[in-house]
N, C-alpha and C positions, 0 to 999 in steps of 0.2 A: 440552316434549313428553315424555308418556311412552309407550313401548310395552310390552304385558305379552307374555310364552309362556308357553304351558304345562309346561315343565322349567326347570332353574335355568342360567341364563347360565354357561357354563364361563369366557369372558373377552371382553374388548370392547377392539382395536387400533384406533389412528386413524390417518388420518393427512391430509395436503393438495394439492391440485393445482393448478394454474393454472385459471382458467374462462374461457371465448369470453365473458362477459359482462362490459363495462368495470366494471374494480374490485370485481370479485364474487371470492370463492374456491369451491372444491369441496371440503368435506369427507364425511370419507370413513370410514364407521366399520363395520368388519367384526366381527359377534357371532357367536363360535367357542361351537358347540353349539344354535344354533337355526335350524330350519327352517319356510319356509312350508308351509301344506297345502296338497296336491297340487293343483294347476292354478290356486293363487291367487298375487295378488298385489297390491301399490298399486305405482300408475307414478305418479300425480302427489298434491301433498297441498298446498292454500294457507294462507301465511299473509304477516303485512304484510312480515315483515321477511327472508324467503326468496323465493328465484327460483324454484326447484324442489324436489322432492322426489321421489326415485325409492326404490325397496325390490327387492331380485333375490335369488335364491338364486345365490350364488357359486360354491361347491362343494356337496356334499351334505352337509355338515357346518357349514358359514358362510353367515351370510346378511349382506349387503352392502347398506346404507343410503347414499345418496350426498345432501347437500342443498349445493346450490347457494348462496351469501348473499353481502351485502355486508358482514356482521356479522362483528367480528374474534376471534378466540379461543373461536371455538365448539367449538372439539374439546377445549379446556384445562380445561372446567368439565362435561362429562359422569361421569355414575356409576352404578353398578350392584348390586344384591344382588338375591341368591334370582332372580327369575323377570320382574323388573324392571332397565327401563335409561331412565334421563332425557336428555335431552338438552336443552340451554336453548336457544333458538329468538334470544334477546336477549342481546347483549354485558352482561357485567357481573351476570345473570341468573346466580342460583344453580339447580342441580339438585333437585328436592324431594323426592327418595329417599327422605330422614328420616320423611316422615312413612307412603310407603308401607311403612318397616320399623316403624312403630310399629305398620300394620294387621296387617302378616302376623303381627307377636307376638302381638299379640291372638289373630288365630284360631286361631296354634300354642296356644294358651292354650287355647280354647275345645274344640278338636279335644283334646287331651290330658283335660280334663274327662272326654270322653265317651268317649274310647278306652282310657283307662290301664288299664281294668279286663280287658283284653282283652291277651294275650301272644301272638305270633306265633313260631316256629321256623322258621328258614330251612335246609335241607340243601342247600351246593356238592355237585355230585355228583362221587365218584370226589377225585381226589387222592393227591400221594406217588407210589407205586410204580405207582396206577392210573392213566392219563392218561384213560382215558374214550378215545370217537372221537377221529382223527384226520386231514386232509386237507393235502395239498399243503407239508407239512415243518410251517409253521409255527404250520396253525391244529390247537390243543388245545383238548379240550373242557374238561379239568379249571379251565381258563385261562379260557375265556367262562365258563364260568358264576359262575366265584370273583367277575368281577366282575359279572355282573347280580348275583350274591345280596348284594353288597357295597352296589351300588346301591339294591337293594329296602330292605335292612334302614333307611338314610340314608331314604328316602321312608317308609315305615311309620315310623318313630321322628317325621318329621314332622307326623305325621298324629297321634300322641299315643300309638300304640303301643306296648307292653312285646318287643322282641326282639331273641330270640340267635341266636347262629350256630353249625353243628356243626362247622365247621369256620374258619377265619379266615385263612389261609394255606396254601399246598402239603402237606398234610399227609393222611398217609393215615388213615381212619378205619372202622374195621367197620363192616357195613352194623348190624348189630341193636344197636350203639350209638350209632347217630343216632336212632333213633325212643325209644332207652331214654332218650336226652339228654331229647328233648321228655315225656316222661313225667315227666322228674324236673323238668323246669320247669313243669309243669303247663300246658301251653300247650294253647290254645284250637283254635290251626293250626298245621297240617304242612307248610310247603310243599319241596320237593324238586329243585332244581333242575337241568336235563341238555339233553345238546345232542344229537339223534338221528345217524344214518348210514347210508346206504345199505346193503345187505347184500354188492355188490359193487361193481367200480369201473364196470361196463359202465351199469349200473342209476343212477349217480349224481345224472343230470339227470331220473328220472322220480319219484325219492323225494323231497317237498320237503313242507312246512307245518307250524304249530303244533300241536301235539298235545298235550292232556291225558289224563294216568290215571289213575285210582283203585281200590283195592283188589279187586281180584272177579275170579271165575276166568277167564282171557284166553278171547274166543273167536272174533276173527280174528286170521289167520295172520299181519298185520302188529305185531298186538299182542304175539301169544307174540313175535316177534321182536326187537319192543322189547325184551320184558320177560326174553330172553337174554342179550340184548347188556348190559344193565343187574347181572342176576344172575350176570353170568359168575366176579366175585371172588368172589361167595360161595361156588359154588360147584364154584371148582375140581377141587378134589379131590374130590367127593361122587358118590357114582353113583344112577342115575337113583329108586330107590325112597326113598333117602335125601332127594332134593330134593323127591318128593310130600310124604313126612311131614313136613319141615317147610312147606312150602305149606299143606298141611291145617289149619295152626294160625290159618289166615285167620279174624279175626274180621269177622262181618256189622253187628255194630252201628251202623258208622259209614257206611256203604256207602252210604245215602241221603242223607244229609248230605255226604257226600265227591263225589257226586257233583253237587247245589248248589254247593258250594265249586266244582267245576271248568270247569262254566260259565261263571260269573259270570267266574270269572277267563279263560275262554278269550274271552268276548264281548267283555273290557276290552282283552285284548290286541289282539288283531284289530282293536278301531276304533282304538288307540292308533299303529301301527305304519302300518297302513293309510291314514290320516292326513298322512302324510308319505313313505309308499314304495308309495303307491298297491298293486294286485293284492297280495295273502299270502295262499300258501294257508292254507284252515284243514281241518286233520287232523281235527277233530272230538273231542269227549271219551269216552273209552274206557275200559272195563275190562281191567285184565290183571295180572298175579305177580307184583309189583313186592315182591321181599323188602324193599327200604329201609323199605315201608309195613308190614309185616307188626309187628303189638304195636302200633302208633299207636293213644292210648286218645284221640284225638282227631279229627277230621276233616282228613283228611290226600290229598294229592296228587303226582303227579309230573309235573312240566312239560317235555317237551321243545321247546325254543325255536327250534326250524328243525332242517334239516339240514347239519349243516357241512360236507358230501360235496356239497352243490350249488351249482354255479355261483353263483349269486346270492346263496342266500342263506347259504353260507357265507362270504360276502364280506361280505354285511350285517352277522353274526354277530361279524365283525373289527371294526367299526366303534364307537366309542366310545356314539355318538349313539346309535344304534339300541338298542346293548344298556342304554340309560338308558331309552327310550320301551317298550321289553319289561317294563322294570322297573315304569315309572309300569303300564303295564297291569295288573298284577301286583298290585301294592300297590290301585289302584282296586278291583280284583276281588275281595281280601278286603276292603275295606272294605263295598261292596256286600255282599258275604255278610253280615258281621258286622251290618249297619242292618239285613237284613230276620229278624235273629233275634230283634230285642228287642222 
């Protein structure tokens, strides 16, 4: 038996039980990092040499297989890679993993053909001395997003893609030398990645959903706001005529195009997460001042991945799982962009 997900198995525990059935066992195999869609599930599955078969989400991060059998050492000869897990249904019955990993090389092969020609830039946002938002002591932004973009780059490079990071650890970096990175790599995309925040604490529970940006002069008052909270390192010290002038060096070129790119990746995101966490609002995609975007000679964006000031989904935002399925969106959504350029 095999089951497939759509993300990569993080790990697969087993283990055994007594069963109400004379001489049957209960094993028991718990898969850490994959979850049902929402309101699905298998309660039973036949076959000759099992009693049962049941499937549950455990936690929100585990999902728990149980099969009933009279078969002996069925938990001893299960195995997993990538997005695959076998389980032999028959004693003595090897696992056929092997051959699912000769498929997926193949298509990492196939996928790399047609993506290699194509480089992506990933921006963590903030870092170092910046932490980005912050809620509740322990959630940081500089912290989520290091690892969605960690995530993303591991899925895009699967996918056959050429891409860097501006950053790869705790490390602080000037905003106009993240988009000068992606220049100097001549990358195709920009992507930017940030976790929003409430503008107060009162306000916490009514600010919530994904939101994309792209370069163009903000013009809701939630935008500019983003797009403060975001500029704030740069512009510490700067008074306010000195921030137009350099704002004013916004180029138009890529404006239409960046705003394609942000779609594409907010529509991925949205069914990706929504998929398994039911309701996410969606922010919508937006123009606004995003210095980080300012000189990108490419089509370029800034992702805010929720609000880490709210209840929910600043809790989501903690969560390993979730920030992988932000990522798969992500990575989907350039890829989409990238298929309908050529």
């Amino acid at each position: 038996m095999r089951l497939y997900f759509t993300s990569d198995i993080q790990r697969v525990t087993s283990f055994t039980l007594p069963a109400k059935e004379e001489g049957a066992i209960k094993y028991v195999f718990d898969i850490h990092g994959a979850v049902l869609p929402q309101g699905k599930g298998i309660s039973q599955h036949s076959f000759r040499t099992i009693d049962s078969f049941r499937m549950g989400q455990n936690s929100p991060d585990k999902l728990r297989v149980v099969i009933v059998s009279k078969e002996k050492n069925l938990n001893k000869k299960h195995s997993y890679e990538a997005k695959v897990l076998a389980i032999p249904l028959i004693n003595g019955q090897k696992s056929t993993i092997g051959m699912v990993t000769r498929t997926s090389s193949i298509m990492s092969s196939i996928y790399s053909r047609i993506n290699k020609k194509y480089t992506v830039v990933i921006d963590a946002g903030h870092g170092g001395r910046d932490g980005g938002a912050s809620c509740c002591g322990n959630k940081k932004e500089k912290k989520v997003v290091l690892s969605v973009a960690k995530k993303l780059k591991s899925k895009l490079e699967d996918k056959g893609y050429k891409v860097y990071m501006t950053r790869t650890s705790d490390s602080f970096v000037k905003l106009p030398k993240r988009t000068a990175f992606a220049n100097k790599k001549k990358a195709d995309i920009f992507v930017s990645i940030h976790a929003n925040a409430a503008p107060k604490k009162s306000l916490r529970k009514v600010f919530k959903g994904i939101e994309i940006y792209y370069l163009s002069p903000a013009k809701t008052q939630r935008a500019k706001e983003a797009a403060a909270k975001e500029n704030s390192v740069m512009f510490e010290d700067k008074d306010y005529y000195t921030k137009n002038a350099y704002l004013s060096l916004i180029s138009r070129e890529k404006i239409v195009e960046s705003h394609k790119l942000g779609i594409d990746v907010s529509n991925h995101m949205l069914k990706s997460v929504r998929q398994h966490y039911g309701a996410v609002e969606d922010g919508g995609v937006k123009t606004a001042n995003f210095w980080v975007l300012v000189g990108a000679q490419m089509p370029a964006i800034l992702v805010e991945t929720g609000y880490i000031t709210h209840p929910r989904e600043g809790k989501n935002l903690m969560n390993g799982y979730y920030r992988s399925l932000l990522a798969d969106g992500i990575a989907n959504g350039i890829e989409r962009y990238l298929k309908n350029k050529k």
